[in-house]
GUVO-417261 format. One record per residue (C-alpha): x, z, y; residue number from 1; residue in one letter. Coordinates in steps of 0.1 Angstrom, whole numbers. Layout:
<u = X; w = Z; v = Y; k = NUM; r = A>
...
END
This chain:
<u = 435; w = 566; v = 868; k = 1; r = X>
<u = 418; w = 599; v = 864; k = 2; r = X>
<u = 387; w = 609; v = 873; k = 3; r = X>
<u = 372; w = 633; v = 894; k = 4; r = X>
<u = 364; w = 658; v = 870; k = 5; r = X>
<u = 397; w = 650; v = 851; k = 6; r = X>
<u = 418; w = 661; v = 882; k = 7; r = X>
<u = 400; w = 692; v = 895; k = 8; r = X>
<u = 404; w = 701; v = 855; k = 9; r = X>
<u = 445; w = 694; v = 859; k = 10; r = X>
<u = 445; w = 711; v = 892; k = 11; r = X>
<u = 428; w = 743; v = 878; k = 12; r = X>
<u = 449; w = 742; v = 851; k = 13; r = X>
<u = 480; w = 738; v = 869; k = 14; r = X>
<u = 472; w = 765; v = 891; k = 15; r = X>
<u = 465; w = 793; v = 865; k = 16; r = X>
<u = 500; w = 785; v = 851; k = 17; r = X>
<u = 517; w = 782; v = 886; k = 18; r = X>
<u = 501; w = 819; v = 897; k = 19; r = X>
<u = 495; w = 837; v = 865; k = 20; r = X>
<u = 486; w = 868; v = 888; k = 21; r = X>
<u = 458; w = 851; v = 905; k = 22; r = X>
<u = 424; w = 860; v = 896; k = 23; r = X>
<u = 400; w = 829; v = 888; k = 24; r = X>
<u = 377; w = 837; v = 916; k = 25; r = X>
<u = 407; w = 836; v = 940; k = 26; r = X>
<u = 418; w = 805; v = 928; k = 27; r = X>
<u = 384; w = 784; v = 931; k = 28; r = X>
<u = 380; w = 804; v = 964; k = 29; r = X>
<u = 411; w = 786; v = 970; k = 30; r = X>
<u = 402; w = 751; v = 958; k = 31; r = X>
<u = 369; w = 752; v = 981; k = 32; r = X>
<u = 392; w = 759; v = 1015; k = 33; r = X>
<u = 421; w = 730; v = 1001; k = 34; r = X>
<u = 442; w = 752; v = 1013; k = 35; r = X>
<u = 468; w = 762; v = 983; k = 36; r = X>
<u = 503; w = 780; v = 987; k = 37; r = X>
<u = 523; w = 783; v = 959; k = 38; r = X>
<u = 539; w = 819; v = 950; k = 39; r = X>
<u = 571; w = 822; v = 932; k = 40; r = X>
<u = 572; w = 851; v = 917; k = 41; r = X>
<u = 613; w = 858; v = 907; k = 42; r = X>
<u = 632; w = 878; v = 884; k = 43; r = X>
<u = 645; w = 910; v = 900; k = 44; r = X>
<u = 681; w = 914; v = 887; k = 45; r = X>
<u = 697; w = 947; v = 883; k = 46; r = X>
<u = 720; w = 960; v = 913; k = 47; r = X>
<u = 756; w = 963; v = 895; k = 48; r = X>
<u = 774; w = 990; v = 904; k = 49; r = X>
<u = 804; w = 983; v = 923; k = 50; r = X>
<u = 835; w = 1004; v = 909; k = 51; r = X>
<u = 857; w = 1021; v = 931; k = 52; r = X>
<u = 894; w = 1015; v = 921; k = 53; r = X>
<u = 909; w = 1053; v = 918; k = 54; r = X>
<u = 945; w = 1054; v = 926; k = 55; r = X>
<u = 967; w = 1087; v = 916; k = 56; r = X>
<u = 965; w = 1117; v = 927; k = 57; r = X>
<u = 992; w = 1139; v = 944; k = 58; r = X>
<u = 1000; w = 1158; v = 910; k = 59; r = X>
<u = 1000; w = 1127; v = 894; k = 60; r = X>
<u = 1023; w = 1111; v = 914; k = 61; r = X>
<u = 1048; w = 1143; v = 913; k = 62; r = X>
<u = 1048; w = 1140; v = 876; k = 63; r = X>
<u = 1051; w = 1107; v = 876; k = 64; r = X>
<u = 1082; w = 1114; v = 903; k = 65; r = X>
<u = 1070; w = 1081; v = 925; k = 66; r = X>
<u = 1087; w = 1092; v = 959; k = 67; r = X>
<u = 1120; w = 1112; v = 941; k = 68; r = X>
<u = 1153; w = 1089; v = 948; k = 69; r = X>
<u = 1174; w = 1082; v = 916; k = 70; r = X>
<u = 1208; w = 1102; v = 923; k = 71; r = X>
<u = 1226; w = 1067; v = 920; k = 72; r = X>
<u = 1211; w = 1051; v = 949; k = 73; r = X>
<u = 1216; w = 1080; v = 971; k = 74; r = X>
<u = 1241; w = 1061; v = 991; k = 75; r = X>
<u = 1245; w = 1057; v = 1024; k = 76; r = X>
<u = 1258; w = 1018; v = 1022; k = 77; r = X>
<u = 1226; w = 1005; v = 1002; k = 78; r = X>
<u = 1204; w = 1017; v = 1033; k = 79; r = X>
<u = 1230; w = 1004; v = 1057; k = 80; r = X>
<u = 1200; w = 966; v = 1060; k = 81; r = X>
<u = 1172; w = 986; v = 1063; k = 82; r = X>
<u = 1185; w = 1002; v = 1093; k = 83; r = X>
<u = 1193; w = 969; v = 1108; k = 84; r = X>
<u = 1159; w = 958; v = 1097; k = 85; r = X>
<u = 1146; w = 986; v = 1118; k = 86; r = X>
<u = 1165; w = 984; v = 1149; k = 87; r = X>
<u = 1148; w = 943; v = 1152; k = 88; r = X>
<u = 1113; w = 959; v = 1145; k = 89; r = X>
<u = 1120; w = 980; v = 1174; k = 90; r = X>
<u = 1134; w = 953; v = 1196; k = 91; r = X>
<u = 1100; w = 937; v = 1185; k = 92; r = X>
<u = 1078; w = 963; v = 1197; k = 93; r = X>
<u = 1091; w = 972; v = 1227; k = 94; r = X>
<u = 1095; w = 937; v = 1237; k = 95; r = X>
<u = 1137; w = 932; v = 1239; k = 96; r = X>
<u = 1147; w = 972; v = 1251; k = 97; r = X>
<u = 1158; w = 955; v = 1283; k = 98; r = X>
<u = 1179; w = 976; v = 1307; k = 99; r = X>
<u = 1151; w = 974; v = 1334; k = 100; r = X>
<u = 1124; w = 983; v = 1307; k = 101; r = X>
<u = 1107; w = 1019; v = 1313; k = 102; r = X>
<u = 1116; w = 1047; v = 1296; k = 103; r = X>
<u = 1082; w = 1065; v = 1295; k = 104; r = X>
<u = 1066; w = 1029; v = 1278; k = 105; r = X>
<u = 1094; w = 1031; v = 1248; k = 106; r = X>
<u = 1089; w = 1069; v = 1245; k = 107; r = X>
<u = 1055; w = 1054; v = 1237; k = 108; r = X>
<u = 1062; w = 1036; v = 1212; k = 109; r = X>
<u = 1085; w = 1052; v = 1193; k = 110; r = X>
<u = 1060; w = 1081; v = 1190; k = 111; r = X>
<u = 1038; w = 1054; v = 1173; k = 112; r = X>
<u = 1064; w = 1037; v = 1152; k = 113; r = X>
<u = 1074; w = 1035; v = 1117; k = 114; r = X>
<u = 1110; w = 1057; v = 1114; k = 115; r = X>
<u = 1121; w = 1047; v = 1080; k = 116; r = X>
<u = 1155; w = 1032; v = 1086; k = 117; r = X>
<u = 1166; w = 1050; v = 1119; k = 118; r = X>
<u = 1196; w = 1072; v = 1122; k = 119; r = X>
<u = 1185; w = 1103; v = 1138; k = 120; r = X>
<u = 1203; w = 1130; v = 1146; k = 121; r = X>
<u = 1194; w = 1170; v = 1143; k = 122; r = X>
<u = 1205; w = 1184; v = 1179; k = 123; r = X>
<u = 1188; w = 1219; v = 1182; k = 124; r = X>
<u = 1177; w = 1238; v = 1157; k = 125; r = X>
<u = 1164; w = 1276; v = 1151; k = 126; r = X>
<u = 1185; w = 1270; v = 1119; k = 127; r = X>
<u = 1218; w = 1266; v = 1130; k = 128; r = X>
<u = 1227; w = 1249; v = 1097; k = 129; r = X>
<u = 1205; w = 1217; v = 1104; k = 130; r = X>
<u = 1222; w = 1209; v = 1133; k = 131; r = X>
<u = 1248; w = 1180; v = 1136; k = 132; r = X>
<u = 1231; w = 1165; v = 1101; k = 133; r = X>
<u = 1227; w = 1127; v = 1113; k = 134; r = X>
<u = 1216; w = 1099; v = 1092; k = 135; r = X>
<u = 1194; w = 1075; v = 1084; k = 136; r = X>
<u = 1157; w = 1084; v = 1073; k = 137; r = X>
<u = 1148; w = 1075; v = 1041; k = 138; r = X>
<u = 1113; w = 1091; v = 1037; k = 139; r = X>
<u = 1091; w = 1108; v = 1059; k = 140; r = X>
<u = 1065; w = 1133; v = 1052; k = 141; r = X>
<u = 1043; w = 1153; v = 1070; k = 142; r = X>
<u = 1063; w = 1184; v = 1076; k = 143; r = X>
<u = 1099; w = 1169; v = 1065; k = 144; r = X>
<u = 1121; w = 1138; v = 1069; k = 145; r = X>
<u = 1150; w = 1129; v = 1042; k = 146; r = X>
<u = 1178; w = 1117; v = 1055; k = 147; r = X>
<u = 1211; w = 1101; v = 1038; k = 148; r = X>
<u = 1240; w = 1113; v = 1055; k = 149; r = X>
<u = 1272; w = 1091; v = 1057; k = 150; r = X>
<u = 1287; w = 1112; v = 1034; k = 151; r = X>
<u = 1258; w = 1102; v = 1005; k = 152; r = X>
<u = 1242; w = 1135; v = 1007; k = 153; r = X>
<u = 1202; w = 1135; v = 1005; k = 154; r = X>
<u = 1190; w = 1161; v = 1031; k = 155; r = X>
<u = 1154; w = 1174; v = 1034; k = 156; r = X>
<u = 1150; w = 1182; v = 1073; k = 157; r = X>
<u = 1117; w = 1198; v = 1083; k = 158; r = X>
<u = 1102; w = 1189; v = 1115; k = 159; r = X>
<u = 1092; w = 1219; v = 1125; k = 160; r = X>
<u = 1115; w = 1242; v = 1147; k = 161; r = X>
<u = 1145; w = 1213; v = 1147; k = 162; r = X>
<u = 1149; w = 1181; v = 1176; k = 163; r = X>
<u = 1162; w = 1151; v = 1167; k = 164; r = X>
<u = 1173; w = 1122; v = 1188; k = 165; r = X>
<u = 1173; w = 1090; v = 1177; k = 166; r = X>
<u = 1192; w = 1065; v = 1200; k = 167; r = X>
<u = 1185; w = 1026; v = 1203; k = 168; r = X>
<u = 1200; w = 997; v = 1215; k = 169; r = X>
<u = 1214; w = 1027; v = 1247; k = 170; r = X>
<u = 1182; w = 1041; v = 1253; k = 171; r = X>
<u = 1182; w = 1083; v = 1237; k = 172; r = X>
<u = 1150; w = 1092; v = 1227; k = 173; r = X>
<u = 1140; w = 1128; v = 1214; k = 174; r = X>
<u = 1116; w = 1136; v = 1190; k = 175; r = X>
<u = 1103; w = 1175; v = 1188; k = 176; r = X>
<u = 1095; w = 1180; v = 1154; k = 177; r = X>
<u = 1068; w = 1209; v = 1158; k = 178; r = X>
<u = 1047; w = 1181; v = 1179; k = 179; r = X>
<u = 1056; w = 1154; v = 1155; k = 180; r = X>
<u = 1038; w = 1170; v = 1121; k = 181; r = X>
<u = 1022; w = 1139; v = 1107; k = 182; r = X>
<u = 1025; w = 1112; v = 1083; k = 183; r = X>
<u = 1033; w = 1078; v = 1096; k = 184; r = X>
<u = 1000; w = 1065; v = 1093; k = 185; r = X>
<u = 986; w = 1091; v = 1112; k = 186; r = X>
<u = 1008; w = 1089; v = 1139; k = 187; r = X>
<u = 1001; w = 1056; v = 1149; k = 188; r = X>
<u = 962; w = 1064; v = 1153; k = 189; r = X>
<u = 972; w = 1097; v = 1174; k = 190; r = X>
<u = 970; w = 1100; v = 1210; k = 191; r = X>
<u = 999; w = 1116; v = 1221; k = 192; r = X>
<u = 993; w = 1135; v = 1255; k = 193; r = X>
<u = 1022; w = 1142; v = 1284; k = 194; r = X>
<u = 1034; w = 1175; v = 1284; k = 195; r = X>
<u = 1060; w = 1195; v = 1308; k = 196; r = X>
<u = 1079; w = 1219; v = 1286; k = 197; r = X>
<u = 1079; w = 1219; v = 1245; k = 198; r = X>
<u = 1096; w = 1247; v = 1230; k = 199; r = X>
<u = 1111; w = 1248; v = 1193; k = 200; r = X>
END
């Protein structure tokens, strides 16, 4: 066993080595209350900088041609299962398209849902040229849709001054294309407000 003056010795010792940063006086001033809290005093690491992943930009992704269809796939019997794959995500959304269901609630929804793979149709037009194009929508932009008609022609529709209608399961919707000027995944975000009478 250790002595008196052995321990105080080991516990002065100990001390300086546990708190480096402590001045002698503090530590005997310490010792003579017996009151002793060890500090740990801890490595600060460096922050690392998180990376942001940078995806391509808008001329990068024209040169790189990411949203152009190859001229061999422009036909109208490859996109034939997407549109069926659409017309169940809308029986989906609006819960069925009963006949009883109300006409305003599905207007809602379609306003808010994804159109690639509906057949629309272009039924008035300040262009006479656009109207009677009907097909199913392939891409949709902000200002145009492309549509592949039956006949395996790509057509670029803008929205604005044309109305299409898009019919499902019997219920005829129309969609004014000078209100609908946004991409898809704005659209679902947007509040769309009632209005009486929408010109072209």
């Amino acid at each position: 066993p250790q002595g008196s003056e052995e321990a105080k010795a080991f516990v002065s010792a100990f001390l300086k080595r546990s708190m480096p940063k402590k001045k002698d006086e503090a530590i005997q001033d310490m010792l003579t209350r017996k009151a002793v809290v060890l500090e740990h005093y801890s490595k600060k690491k460096p922050k690392q900088k998180r990376r942001k992943t940078k995806g391509f930009t808008a001329k990068q992704r024209r040169e790189m041609r990411l949203f152009e269809i190859e001229p061999s796939q422009q036909r109208y019997a490859i996109f034939l299962p997407l549109h069926e794959l659409w017309k169940q995500y809308i029986r989906d959304l609006c819960h069925g398209l009963k006949p009883d269901a109300q006409p305003h609630m599905i207007q809602g929804k379609l306003l808010k849902a994804d159109l690639h793979g509906a057949i629309v149709t272009v039924t008035k037009s300040k262009c006479p040229s656009y109207v009677g194009i009907t097909g199913i929508i392939l891409q949709e932009f902000k200002h145009v849709f492309k549509i592949i008609t039956k006949e395996d022609k790509l057509k670029v529709v803008p929205k604005l001054n044309n109305v299409f209608s898009l019919e499902t399961d019997g219920f005829i919707s129309y969609i004014y294309g000078s209100k609908f000027q946004l991409r898809a995944s704005e659209r679902s975000a947007k509040k769309f407000k009632l209005k009486g009478t929408i010109d072209l």
